[in-house]
Each structure stands twice: as structure tokens, then as C-alpha cells.
C-alpha positions as CSV (number, residue, x, y, z in Angstrom):
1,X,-4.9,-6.0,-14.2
2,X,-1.4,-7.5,-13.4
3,X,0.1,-6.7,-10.4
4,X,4.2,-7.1,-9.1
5,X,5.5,-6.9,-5.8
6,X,7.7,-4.1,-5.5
7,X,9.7,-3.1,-2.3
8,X,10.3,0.4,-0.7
9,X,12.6,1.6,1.1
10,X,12.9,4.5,3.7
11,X,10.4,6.4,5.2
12,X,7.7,4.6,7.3
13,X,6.9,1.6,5.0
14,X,11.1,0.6,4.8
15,X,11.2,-3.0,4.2
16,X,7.4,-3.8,3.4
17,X,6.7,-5.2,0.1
18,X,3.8,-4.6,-1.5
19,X,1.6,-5.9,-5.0
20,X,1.1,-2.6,-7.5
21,X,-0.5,-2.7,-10.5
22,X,1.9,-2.2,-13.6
23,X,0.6,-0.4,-16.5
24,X,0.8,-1.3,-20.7
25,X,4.3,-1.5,-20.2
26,X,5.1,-3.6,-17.7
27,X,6.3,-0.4,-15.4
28,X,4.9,0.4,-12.2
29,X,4.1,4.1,-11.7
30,X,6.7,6.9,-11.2
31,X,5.4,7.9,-8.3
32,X,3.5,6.0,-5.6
33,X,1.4,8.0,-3.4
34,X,-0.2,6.8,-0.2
35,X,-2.6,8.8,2.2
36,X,-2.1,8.3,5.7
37,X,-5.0,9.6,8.3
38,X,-4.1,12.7,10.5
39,X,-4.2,11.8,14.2
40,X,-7.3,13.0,16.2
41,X,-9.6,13.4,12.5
42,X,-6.8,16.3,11.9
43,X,-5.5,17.1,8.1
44,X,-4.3,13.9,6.1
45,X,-0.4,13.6,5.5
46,X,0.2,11.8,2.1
47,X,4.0,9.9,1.9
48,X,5.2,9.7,-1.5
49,X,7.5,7.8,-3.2
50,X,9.7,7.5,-5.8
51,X,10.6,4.9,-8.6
52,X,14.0,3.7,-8.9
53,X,15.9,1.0,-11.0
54,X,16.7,-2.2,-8.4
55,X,19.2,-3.0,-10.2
56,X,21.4,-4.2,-13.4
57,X,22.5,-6.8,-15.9
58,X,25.8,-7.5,-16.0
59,X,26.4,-7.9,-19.3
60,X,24.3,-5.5,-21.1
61,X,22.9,-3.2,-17.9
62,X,19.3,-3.7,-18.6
63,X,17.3,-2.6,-15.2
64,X,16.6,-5.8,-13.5
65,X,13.4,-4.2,-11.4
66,X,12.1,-1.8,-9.7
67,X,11.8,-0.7,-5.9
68,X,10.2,2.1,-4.7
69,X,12.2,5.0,-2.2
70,X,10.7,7.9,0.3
71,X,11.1,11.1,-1.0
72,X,10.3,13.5,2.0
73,X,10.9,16.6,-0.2
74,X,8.1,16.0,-3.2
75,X,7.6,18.7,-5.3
76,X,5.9,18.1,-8.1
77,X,2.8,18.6,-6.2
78,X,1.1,15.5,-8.1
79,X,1.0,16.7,-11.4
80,X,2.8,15.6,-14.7
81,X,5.2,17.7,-15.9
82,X,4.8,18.4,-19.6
83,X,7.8,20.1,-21.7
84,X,4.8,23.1,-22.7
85,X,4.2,23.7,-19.2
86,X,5.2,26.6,-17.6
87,X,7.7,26.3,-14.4
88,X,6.4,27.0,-10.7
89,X,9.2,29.5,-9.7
90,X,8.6,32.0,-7.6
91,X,9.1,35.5,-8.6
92,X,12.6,37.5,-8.0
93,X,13.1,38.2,-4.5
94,X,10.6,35.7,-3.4
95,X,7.0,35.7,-2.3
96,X,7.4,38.1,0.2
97,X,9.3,41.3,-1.8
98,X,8.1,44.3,-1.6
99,X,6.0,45.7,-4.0
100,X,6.6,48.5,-6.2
């Protein structure tokens, strides 16, 4: 498998760079997800992050790399989103309406 060292940026890892594996296409993953250990043996807290372009040509603006940035608010929960798929919305009036 080849591997490229991509940076990230914000969040805990900020400035660490690190080797991940690329796929068929040359492209890292979307999304890079890392588990961290909850303190004490408590629940794990996973930091995700998200790709972005690193930067541009001049001349014709191809994306030059890639770097990876923290995205505290994820979610998408870890799943692809396909254009069948339903959305996760919550109902009118939110989850705790009334009933009728």
C-alpha cells in the first residue's frame, strides 16, 4: 500500500504530520478518524477530521495536496452519504413535541 504524509491542523494533533494510506486514486480518505482512550477506562472520544485541498496551481488551479483539519462538530456519524439515502432530520417541532 502507498502511503503520503499529510498534515493536520487544529484540534489536538495541530502541526503533527503523519503517513496515510491513499487509495486507487492517489487521494487520501475524506475523513480521517482517530480513537482516543477515555481517561480512567471511561467511554472512548473519537476526533475526526476533515479533508481539504492544501493548496493551488497558479496557472491552471489544480489542488497541489492535501492536509487534513479538526472538525469538532462531525455529523455524518461515520457513514457515507448516498443521493438514495434518506436525510436524518428530526421531526417538526423536534424530538421532544408533544404527541398527538
Amino acid at each position: 500500500m502507498k502511503s503520503q504524509d499529510t498534515p493536520f491542523e487544529g484540534g489536538p494533533m495541530d502541526g503533527r504530520v503523519l503517513p496515510v494510506l491513499v487509495g486507487p486514486t492517489g487521494h487520501p480518505p475524506k475523513t480521517y478518524r482517530i480513537p482516543v482512550p477515555g481517561p480512567a477506562g471511561g467511554p472512548p472520544t473519537v476526533l475526526v477530521y476533515r479533508r481539504v485541498p492544501r493548496g493551488h496551481s497558479r496557472r491552471l488551479g489544480l489542488i497541489r495536496g492535501w492536509k487534513y483539519q479538526y472538525d469538532p462538530d462531525d455529523t455524518s456519524g461515520g457513514r457515507p452519504r448516498w443521493p438514495w439515502s434518506k436525510p436524518t432530520a428530526t421531526p417538526p417541532g423536534g424530538p421532544d413535541a408533544p404527541k398527538e
